[in-house]
N, C-alpha and C positions, 0 to 999 in steps of 0.2 A: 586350613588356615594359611600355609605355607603358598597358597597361588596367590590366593585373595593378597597376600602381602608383596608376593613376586610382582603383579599385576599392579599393585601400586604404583611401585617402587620403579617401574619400566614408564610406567604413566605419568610421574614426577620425572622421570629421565626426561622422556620429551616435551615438557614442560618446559627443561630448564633451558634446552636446545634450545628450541623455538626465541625463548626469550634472548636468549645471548647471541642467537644468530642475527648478522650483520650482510645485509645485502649485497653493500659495496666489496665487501671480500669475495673471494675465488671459490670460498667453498660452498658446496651444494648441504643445504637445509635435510632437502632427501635423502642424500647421502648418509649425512650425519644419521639420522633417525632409524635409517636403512640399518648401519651400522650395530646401532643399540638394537636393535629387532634380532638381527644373526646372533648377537650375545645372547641374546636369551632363548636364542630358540637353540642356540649350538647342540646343546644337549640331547635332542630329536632331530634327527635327519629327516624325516617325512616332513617336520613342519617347517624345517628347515628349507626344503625344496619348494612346498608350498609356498612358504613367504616371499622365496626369490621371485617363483612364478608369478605368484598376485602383484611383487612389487612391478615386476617387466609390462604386466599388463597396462597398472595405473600410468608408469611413466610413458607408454605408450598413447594411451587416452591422454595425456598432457599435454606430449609433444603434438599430436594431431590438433587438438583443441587449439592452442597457441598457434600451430602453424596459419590452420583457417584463417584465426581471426587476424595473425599478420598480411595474408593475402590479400582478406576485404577492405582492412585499414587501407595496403597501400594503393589499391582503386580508389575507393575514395578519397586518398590524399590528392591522388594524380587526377581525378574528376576536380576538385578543389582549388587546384593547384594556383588556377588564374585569377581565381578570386580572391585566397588567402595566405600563398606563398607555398613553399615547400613543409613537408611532412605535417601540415597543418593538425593531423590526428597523432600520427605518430609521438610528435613528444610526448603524451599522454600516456603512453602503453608502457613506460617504466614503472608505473602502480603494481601493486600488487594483482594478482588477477586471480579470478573463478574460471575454473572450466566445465563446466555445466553448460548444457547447448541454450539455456534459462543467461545465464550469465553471460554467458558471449553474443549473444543477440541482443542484451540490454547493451553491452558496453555498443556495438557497432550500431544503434540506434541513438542512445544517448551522446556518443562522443558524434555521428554523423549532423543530429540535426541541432548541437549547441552550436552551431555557424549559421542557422537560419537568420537573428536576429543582426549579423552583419550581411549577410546577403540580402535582407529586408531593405537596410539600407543602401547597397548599392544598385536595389532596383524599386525605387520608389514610385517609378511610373506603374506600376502593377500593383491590386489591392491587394488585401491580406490573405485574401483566398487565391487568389491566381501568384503570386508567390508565392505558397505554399507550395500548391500542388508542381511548378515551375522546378520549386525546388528540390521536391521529393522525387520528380522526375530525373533530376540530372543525379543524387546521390542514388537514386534505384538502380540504373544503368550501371553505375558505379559498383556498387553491392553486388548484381546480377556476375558482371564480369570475375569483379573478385572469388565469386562463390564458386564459379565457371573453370580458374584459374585455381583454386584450393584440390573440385574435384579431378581436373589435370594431372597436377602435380602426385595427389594421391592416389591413383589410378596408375601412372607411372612406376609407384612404390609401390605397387601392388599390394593396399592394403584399405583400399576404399570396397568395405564390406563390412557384415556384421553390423555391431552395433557406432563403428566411425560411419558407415553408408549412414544407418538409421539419425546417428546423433548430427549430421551434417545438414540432413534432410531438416530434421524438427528444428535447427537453429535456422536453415533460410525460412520456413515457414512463420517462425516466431519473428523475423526481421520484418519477414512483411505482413505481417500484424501490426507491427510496431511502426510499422511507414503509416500505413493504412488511417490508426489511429491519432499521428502526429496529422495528416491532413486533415482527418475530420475536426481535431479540433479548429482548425481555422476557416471550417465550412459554414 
């Protein structure tokens, strides 16, 4: 009965984290929670080392996830750029974010082709289908490069393997799904 209660009682802990925690401050969310997890594991050194472990891992998976998706944003700002000014995607990315290669490929698809509808306009000579795919063209390029420039960088950091290679992979393939699908609609 004594877990079942512990196990609560840690569950409410980061409940209450979560909710009290404040963006604009300095302190890290994970941190905190990280923090309440060594309390209660204090007690076991094994699971202790374990928690660290699995923690290093996720923050790991995090930081790659984010890194990617700042790389492809900022291609595609700079593919952008002429049409709709600086960081056109970028201010966006202060949301909250998912790092699921599901999740990353939605935002770099969603935040990429919410500008079709001003680029429609600033190329009206072109129907709805050849502006589309026009367009999907120059944010592809953009994507491509991005994605180009994330496996650089991680590669460099020597840790573009495993499951960052794999989840890098299935996120450009689900992007261009996600292009694929945005043109066929206007086919």
């Amino acid at each position: 009965m004594e877990t079942v209660t512990s196990t609560s009682r840690f569950s409410q802990r980061v409940v209450d984290i979560k909710v009290s925690h404040n963006k604009q401050e300095n302190d890290s969310l994970g941190q905190q929670i990280s923090a309440v997890s060594d309390e209660k594991n204090a007690k076991n050194p094994r699971k202790m080392l374990q928690s660290q472990f699995n923690t290093s891992i996720l923050q790991a998976n995090i930081n790659v996830s984010e890194g990617l998706y700042k790389i492809v944003i900022r291609a595609v700002n700079d593919a952008l750029k002429a049409d709709f000014g600086d960081n056109a995607i970028q201010n966006v990315y202060d949301s909250e974010l998912g790092v699921s290669p599901e999740a990353t490929a939605d935002r770099i698809i969603s935040m990429s082709t919410a500008f079709f509808p001003s680029f429609r306009q600033q190329n009206l000579d072109l129907n709805e289908e050849q502006a589309a795919v026009k367009f999907a063209e120059i944010i592809a390029g953009a994507i491509d490069k991005g994605f180009e420039d994330a496996r650089d960088v991680l590669t460099g950091l020597n840790v573009l393997e495993g499951d960052i290679a794999s989840n890098i992979d299935t996120t450009y393939n689900l992007v261009q799904q996600g292009l694929q699908v945005f043109v066929d609609s206007y086919v």
